[in-house]
Structure formats: structure tokens, C-alpha cells
C-alpha positions in Angstrom: 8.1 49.2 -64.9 8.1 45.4 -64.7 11.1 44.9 -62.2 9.0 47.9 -60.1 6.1 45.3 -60.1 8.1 42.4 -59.2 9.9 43.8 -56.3 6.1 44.9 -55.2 4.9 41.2 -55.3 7.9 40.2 -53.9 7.1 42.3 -50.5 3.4 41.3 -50.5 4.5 37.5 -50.8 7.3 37.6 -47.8 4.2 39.8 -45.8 2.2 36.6 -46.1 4.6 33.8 -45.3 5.7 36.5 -41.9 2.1 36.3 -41.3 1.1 32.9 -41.7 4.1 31.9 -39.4 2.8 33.8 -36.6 -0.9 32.6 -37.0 0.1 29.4 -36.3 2.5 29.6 -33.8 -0.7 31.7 -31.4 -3.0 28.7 -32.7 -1.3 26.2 -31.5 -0.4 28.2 -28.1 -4.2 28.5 -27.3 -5.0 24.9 -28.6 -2.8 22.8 -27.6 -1.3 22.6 -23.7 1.3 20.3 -25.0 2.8 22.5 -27.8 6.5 23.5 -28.1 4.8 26.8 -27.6 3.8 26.2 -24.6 6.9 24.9 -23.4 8.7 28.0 -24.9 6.1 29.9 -22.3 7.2 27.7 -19.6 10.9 28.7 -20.4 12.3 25.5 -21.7 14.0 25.1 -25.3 11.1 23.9 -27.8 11.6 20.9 -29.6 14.4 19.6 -27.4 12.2 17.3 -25.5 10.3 13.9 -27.8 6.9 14.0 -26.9 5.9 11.2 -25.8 2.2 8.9 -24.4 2.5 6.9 -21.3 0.0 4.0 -20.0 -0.5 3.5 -16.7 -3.2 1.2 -14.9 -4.6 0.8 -11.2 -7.3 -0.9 -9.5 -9.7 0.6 -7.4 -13.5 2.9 -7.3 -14.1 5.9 -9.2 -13.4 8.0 -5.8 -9.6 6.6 -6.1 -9.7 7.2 -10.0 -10.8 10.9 -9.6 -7.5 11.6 -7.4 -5.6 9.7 -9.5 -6.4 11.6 -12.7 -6.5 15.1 -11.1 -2.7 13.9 -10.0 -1.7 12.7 -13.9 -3.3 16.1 -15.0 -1.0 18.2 -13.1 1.6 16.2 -13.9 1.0 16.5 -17.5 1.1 20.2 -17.0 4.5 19.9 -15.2 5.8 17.7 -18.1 4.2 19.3 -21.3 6.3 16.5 -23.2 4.5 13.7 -21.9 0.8 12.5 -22.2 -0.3 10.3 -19.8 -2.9 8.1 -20.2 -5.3 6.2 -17.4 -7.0 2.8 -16.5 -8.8 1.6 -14.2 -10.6 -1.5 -13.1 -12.5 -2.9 -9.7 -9.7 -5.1 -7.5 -11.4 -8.1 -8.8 -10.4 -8.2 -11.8 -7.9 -5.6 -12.1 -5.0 -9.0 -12.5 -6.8 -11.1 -14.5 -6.9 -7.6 -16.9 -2.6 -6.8 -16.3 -1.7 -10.4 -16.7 -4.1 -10.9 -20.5 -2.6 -7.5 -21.3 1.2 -9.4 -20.0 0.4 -12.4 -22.2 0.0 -10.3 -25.2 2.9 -7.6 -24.7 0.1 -4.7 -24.7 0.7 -3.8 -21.4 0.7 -0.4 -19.5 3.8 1.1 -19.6 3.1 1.7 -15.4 1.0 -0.1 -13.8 0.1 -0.7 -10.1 1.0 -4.2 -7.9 0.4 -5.1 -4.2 2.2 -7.6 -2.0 2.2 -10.2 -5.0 4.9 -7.7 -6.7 7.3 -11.2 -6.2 5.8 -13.0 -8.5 6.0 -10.3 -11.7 9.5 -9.9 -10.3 9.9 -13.5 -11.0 8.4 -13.5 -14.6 10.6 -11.0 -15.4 8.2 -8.3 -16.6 9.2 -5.1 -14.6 11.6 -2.2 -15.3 14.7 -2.3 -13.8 15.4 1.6 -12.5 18.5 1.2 -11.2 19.8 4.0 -14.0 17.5 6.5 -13.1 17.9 6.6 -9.6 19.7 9.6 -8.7 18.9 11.6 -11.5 15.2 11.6 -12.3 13.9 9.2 -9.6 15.4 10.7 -6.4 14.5 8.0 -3.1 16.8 10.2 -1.0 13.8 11.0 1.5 12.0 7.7 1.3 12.1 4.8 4.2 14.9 2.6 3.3 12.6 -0.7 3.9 10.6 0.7 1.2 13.7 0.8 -1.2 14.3 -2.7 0.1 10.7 -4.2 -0.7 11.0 -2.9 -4.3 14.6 -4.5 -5.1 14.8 -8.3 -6.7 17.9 -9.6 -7.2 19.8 -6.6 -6.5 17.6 -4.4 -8.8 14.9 -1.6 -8.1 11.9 -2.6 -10.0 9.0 -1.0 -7.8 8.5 2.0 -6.3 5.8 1.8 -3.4 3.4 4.8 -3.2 2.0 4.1 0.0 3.0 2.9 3.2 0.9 1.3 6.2 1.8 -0.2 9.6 -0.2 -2.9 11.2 -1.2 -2.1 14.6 -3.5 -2.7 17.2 -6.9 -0.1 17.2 -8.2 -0.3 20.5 -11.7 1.6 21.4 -10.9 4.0 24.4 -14.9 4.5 25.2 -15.1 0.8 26.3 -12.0 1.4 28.5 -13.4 4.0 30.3 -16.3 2.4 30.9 -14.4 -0.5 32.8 -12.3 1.7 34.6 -9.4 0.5 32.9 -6.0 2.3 31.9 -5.5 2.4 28.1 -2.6 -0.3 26.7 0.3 2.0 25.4 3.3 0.7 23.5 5.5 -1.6 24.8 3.2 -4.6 26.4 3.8 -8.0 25.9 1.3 -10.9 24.8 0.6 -12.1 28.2 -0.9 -8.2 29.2 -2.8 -8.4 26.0 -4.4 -11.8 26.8 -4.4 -10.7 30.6 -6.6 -7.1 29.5 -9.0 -8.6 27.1 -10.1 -11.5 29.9 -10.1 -8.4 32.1 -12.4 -6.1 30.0 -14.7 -8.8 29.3 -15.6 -9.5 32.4 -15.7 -6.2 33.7 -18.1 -5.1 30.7 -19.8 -8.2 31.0 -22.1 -10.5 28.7 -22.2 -9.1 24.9 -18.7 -7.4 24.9 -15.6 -8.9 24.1 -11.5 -7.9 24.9 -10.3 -8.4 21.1 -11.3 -10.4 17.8 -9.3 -13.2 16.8 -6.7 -12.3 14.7 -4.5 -15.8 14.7 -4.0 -15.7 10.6 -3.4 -11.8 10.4 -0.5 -12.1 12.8 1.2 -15.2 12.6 3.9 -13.6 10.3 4.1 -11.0 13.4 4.5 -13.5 16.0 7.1 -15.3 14.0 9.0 -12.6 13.2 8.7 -11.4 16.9 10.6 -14.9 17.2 13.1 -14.6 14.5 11.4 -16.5 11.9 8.7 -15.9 9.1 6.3 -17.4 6.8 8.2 -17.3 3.7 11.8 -16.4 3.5 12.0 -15.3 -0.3 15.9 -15.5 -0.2 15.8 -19.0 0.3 12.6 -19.7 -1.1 11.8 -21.5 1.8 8.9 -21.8 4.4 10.4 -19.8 7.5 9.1 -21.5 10.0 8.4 -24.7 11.1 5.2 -26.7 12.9 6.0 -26.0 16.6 6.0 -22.3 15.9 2.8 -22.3 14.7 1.0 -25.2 17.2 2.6 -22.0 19.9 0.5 -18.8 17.6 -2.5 -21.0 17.8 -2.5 -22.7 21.4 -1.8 -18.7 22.5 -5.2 -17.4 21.5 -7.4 -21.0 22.4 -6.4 -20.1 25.9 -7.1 -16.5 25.4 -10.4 -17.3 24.1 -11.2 -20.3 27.2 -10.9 -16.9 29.4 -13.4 -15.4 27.9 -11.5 -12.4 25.8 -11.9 -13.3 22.3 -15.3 -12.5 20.5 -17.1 -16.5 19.6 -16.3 -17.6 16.9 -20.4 -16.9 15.4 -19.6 -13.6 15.9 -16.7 -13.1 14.1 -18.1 -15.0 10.9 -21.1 -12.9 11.3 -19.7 -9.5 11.8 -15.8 -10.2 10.2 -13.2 -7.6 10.8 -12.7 -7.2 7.9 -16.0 -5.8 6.8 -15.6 -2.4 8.8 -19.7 -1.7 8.1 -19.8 -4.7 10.0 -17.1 -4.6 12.8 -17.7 -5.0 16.3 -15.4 -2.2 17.2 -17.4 0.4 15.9 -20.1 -0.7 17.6 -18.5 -0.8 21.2 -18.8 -4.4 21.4 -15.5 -5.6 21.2 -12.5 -3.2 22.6 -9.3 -4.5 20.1 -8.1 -5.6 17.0 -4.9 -6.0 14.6 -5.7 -3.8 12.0 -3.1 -1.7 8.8 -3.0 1.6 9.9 -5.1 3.0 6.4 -8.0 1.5 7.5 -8.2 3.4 11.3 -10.7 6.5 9.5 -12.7 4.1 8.1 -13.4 2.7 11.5 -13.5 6.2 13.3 -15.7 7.6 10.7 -18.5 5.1 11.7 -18.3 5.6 15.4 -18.4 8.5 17.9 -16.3 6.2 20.4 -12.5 7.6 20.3 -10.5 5.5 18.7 -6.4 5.0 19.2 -3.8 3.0 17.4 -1.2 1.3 20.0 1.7 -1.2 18.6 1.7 -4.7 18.9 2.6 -6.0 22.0 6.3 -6.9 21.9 8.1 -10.5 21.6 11.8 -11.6 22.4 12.9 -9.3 19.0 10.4 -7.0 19.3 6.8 -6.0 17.7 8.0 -7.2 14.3 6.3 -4.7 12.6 7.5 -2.9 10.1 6.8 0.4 7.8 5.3 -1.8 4.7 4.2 -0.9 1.5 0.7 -1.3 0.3 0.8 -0.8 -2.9 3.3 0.6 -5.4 4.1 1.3 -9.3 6.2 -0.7 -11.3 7.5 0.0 -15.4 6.8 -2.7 -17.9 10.2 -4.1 -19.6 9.5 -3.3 -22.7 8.6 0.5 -22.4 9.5 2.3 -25.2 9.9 5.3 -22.7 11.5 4.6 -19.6 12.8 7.9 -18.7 9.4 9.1 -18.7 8.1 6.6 -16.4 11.0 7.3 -14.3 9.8 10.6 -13.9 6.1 9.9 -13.0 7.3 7.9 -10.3 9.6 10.4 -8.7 5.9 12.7 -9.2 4.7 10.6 -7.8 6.4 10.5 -4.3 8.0 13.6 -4.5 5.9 16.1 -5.5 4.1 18.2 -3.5 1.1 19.0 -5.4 0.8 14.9 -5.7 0.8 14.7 -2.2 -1.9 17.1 -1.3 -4.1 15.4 -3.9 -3.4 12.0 -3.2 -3.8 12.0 0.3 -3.8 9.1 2.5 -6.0 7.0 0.0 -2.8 4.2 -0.9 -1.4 4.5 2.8 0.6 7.7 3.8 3.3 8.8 1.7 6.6 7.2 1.6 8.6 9.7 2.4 8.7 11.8 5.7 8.6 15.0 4.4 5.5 14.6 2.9 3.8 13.0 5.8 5.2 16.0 7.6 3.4 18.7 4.4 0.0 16.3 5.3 0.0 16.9 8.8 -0.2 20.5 8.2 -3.9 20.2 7.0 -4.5 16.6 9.1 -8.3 15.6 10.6 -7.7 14.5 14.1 -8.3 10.8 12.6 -5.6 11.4 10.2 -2.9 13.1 12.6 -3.6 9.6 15.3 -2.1 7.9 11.7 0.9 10.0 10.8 2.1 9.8 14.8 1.2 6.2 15.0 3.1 5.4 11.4 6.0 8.1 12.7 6.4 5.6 16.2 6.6 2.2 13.6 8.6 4.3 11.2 11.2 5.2 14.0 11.2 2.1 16.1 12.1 0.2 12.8 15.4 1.9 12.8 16.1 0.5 16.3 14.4 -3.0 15.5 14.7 -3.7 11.9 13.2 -6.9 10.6 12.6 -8.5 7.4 10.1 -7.3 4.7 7.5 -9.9 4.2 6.4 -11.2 0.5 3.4 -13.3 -0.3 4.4 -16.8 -0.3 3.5 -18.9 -3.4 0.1 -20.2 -3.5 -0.5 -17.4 -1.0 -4.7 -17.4 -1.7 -4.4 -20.9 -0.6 -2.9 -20.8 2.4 -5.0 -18.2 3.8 -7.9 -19.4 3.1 -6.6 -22.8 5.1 -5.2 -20.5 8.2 -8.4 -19.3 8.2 -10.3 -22.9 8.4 -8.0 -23.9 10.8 -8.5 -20.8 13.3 -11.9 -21.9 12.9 -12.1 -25.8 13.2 -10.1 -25.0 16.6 -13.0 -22.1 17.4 -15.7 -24.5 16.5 -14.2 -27.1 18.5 -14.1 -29.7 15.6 -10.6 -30.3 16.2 -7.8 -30.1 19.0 -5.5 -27.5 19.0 -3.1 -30.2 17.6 -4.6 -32.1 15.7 -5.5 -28.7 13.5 -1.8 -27.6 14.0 -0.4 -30.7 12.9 -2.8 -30.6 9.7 -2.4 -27.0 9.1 1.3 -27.2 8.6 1.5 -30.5 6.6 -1.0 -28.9 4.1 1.1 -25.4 4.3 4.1 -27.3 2.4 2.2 -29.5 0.0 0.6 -25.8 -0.9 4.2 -24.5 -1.3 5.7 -27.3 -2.6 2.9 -27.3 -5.6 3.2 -23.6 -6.2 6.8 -23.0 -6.3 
């Protein structure tokens, strides 16, 4: 009677521990999106992936922030082992954040950089993914001067996530309207002085061939000239003071004709400020512009807008496909597989790329630019063609990527009062030269 009993408890007790198993297990599959259960569902062998939480930080509005997360979620649900988490802060003080968080070895384990990606290079504080390449990063499809501007010292330690191409935006309404032929690729800087004189004059008071873009260009025009602002190789200025008395002297004379907008003008509505520009207005017919910001300008003007390349020196328009912002891996990652793997997401995938858009620059590789221009606006489409032209002709023409030069926030801001002192007329066009470059090196020397 008493064994009978036993071996009756013993069923009801192995009932319960079947039972309690499979509670769990259809718990945890309902609750829990990151559960071996659910990655059992998605056909892969549980447990044999460490779950693992990502950091990664960017700068930017909540616009940008809402892509970005919608991206990390589907992400997530592509890589049910890995938990990504996201920051974000306003451009102004989206540095001063990264380099406290630096300081004190709390930092995102991916976080975003621009054209000072050098200088964290230099301090030795990005992830070299050199071993991933190939297996979980795959750059098979992406420009090869975007492999290049992410490599220091003969490691990959950035992958750019959006690409622009400065060109020239030119506002065909005011063309028409002075019964002149649109510029096309392939001019030269004597027709671009040549057709801004000529529109002006043809429009008349009030209207203006082309802003004055001397500090936006000057690394064009050197390049154009086989030399640069900074060659990062060398770490060396690239160009000396007669290159730069020749950038300046070209548009004073372009602006005694009459082409360039007056100097009060371009403080008061600056180029930069596209709410403010003068080519949405129909005021002034062209400027140098990256190629990201060409809806912004269409969007506020009904006045069909085009994007033409630079006009071309001895070497050629010295443009290239550049980056505009990219991701980089912190050093001291405790996961760098992982991060590896957001970042081929990241360019590679094609859910990323219908969600991300065009908001960093368009995608780095071409096979995603060609998936966007499926479902292009017209504004858009005048982007992928004009970025496809710089992208190809780069191939043909290839020139060096351009880096920030130290002390880079200086040096603009004294290109800037140059351009202006020469505008203003408080200052020859030599004098200002002559001062402008002799300042230039003690502003290198000091920040090297």
C-alpha cells in the first residue's frame, strides 16, 4: 500500500516540474523580445549567443533622434542578443559631453564624429576594426575614399554613414529670366566670374551672380592646384601665401564687376542660414553649397533649383565624395563584435536605409543610393544624380581627403575676417593676404 502511494506522488511531483518548465519557457516568449525563446523562434541555437548592452551617442534634434531610434529598434529585433542603448544631445554641446564622458572612461561604446575624427584618432580613443572587416563589417560596396577617410595610421577606425559632395546650387528661374543658358559641368573659373558679372547686370540692381564663398572653397581651389590646407601625412600646412593672395585676389575682381552679393548683404542674410539665403529668394543666382543641404533650399522656394560641379582647375574640380559624419567604437569596449555589427547595419541594411534616409548625407554605398532612388522626391533624385556625377568623376580625378587642420575653429573664423576686411575695403588684397597667412601658421604652430 505504501510503495502504491509513493509511486502516485512520485507521478504528481514529475507532472509539476513538466509543467512549471513550460510556464516559463511561454512567459518569457511573450515578455521578453530578447529571450533565448525568441531567438529559438527566429531559428537560431539559444544560449549560444552572450547577450550583451551597447552605448551609442549622436548629436542632433529630436527629428534626427526619432530615425535614429526607429533604426536601433529594428536592429535590436534583427540581433535579439544585443541591447542597444541611445543618446543624444544638441551639436553644441554634443563634444563637450563625448570628451567629459572620454576623460572619465564612461564613454559610449559608439558614438558619432565629424570632420574633427583626426583628432580622436590622435588621442588614441577609437576602435581599431581592422579584424572585423570582412566578416561582420563587409565595406565591399562602399566608396573607397570613404574607406580611406576612416583609416589612421594604416588602421580602420571610423566608418562614415553619410556622404555629401560640395557643389555649386544655381537658381534656374533667375536664368531664365536673363535669357541665359544654364552653367553645366565642366566650366572653368573665368566662365563663373564671366556669368555672375553677366546675370547681374542683365537682372539688374538688387540681384547678384553668386555669394562669396572665398573660405568655403579655398581647400577646393588648392586642391584644383595640387595643394591643400593641411596635409595630415606630413602634418604640415599644404599650401603656401601666394596660393592664397591668388583664391582671394580671384573673387575681389569678381566682386569690382559687379557679381558678388556686397558684403552687407552677405552678413545680413549669410549662406549659411538657408531661412535667410538669398537664393531662395531669387536674389542671388549661385552658391558653393554640400549637396545635403540642396532640399532645404528647394523646400523654401518655388524657383527650380539645380546642383552643377565646381568649375574645373588645372587637376580638376577637386571635389570629392566626403563623408559628413560617421561612427566610430571606443577602445575600450567590452563588445567590439557587437559594435562591429551595428555598423555594417548600419550601411548595409536595407531596412536602415529606408529609415534613415538622406538625413546624414546619402548612403555610402551605391546600392543603397540606388534602393533610395526608387521612392526619391524630385529634390532628392537632383541629389543622388548629382552625388552619382562626383562619385564617378572621382574615379577618373582622385584627390586627397581633407581633415580639419589643428586649431581649425580658429582659422575659419580668421578666413572669414579676412574675406571681409578685403569686402569692407579696410585692407588691400595684400596686405590681408599677407596677414592672413602669417597668422594661419602661428594658429598651427600653437595647436599642433
Amino acid at each position: 500500500m505504501k510503495q502504491r502511494i509513493l509511486a502516485v506522488l512520485l507521478a504528481l511531483f514529475m507532472v509539476v516540474v513538466s509543467a512549471c518548465g513550460a510556464g516559463s519557457g511561454g512567459v518569457n516568449s511573450k515578455t521578453d523580445g530578447n529571450t533565448a525563446g525568441n531567438n529559438t523562434a527566429k531559428g537560431n541555437d539559444p544560449g549560444t549567443e552572450e547577450q550583451v548592452e551597447l552605448r551609442i551617442m549622436w548629436w542632433g534634434d529630436q527629428k534626427r533622434a526619432d530615425k535614429t531610434n526607429e533604426a536601433l529598434k529594428v536592429f535590436q529585433e534583427k540581433n535579439p542578443n544585443i541591447k542597444v542603448i541611445g543618446e543624444f544631445a544638441p551639436a553644441s554641446g554634443y563634444f563637450d559631453k563625448l570628451n567629459t564622458q572620454l576623460a572619465s572612461g564612461t564613454a559610449p561604446d559608439v558614438f558619432f564624429l565629424g570632420g574633427n575624427v583626426v583628432d580622436y584618432a590622435n588621442k588614441g580613443v577609437l576602435l581599431d576594426l581592422d579584424p572585423y572587416v570582412g566578416g561582420v563589417l563587409d565595406l565591399t560596396d562602399m566608396d573607397q575614399s570613404m574607406v580611406e577617410y576612416g583609416t589612421f595610421e594604416g588602421k580602420l577606425q571610423h566608418i562614415s554613414v553619410g556622404a555629401n559632395a560640395r557643389g555649386i546650387v544655381a537658381n534656374t528661374a533667375m536664368f531664365e529670366k536673363a535669357g541665359m543658358p544654364v552653367p553645366e559641368d565642366g566650366w572653368s573659373w573665368e566662365d563663373y566670374a564671366r556669368i555672375s558679372q553677366e546675370i547681374s547686370q542683365k537682372l539688374g540692381k538688387g540681384f547678384y551672380g553668386t555669394y562669396d564663398f572665398t573660405v568655403d572653397g579655398m581647400d577646393i581651389y588648392l586642391k584644383q592646384r595640387g595643394k591643400q590646407l593641411y596635409e595630415m601625412e606630413n602634418a604640415a600646412l599644404g599650401f603656401e601665401m601666394p596660393d592664397a593672395l591668388e583664391w582671394f585676389q580671384y573673387w575681389a575682381d569678381t566682386a569690382k564687376t559687379g557679381g558678388v552679393v556686397t558684403p552687407e548683404l552677405q552678413v545680413s542674410n549669410p549662406p549659411g542660414d538657408t531661412s535667410k539665403s538669398l537664393i531662395v529668394t531669387g536674389k542671388v543666382a549661385m552658391n558653393l553649397i554640400p549637396s545635403n543641404m540642396f532640399s532645404a533650399h528647394q523646400s523654401l522656394t518655388e524657383d527650380p533649383l539645380i546642383m552643377v560641379q565646381l568649375p574645373r582647375g588645372p587637376k580638376g574640380t577637386g571635389v570629392v565624395f566626403e563623408s559628413s559624419q560617421g561612427i566610430s567604437g571606443y577602445s575600450k569596449t567590452k563588445h567590439p563584435e557587437a559594435v562591429a555589427k551595428l555598423m555594417n547595419f548600419w550601411i548595409n541594411d536595407d531596412d536602415a536605409a529606408h529609415i534613415l534616409g538622406n538625413d546624414r548625407g546619402v548612403p555610402v554605398t551605391s546600392k543603397k543610393r540606388t534602393l533610395l532612388e526608387g521612392t526619391a522626391t524630385p529634390e532628392e533624385k537632383i541629389i543622388y544624380d548629382y552625388t552619382s556625377r562626383v562619385s564617378n568623376a572621382t574615379k577618373a580625378e582622385p584627390f586627397a581627403i581633407s581633415y580639419n587642420m589643428p586649431g581649425f575653429a580658429e582659422f575659419s573664423k580668421l578666413a572669414e575676417t579676412t574675406m571681409q576686411e578685403i569686402g569692407f575695403g579696410r585692407k588691400s588684397v595684400e596686405k590681408a593676404v599677407d596677414d592672413f597667412y602669417n597668422s594661419t601658421v602661428k594658429i598651427f604652430e600653437s595647436n599642433k
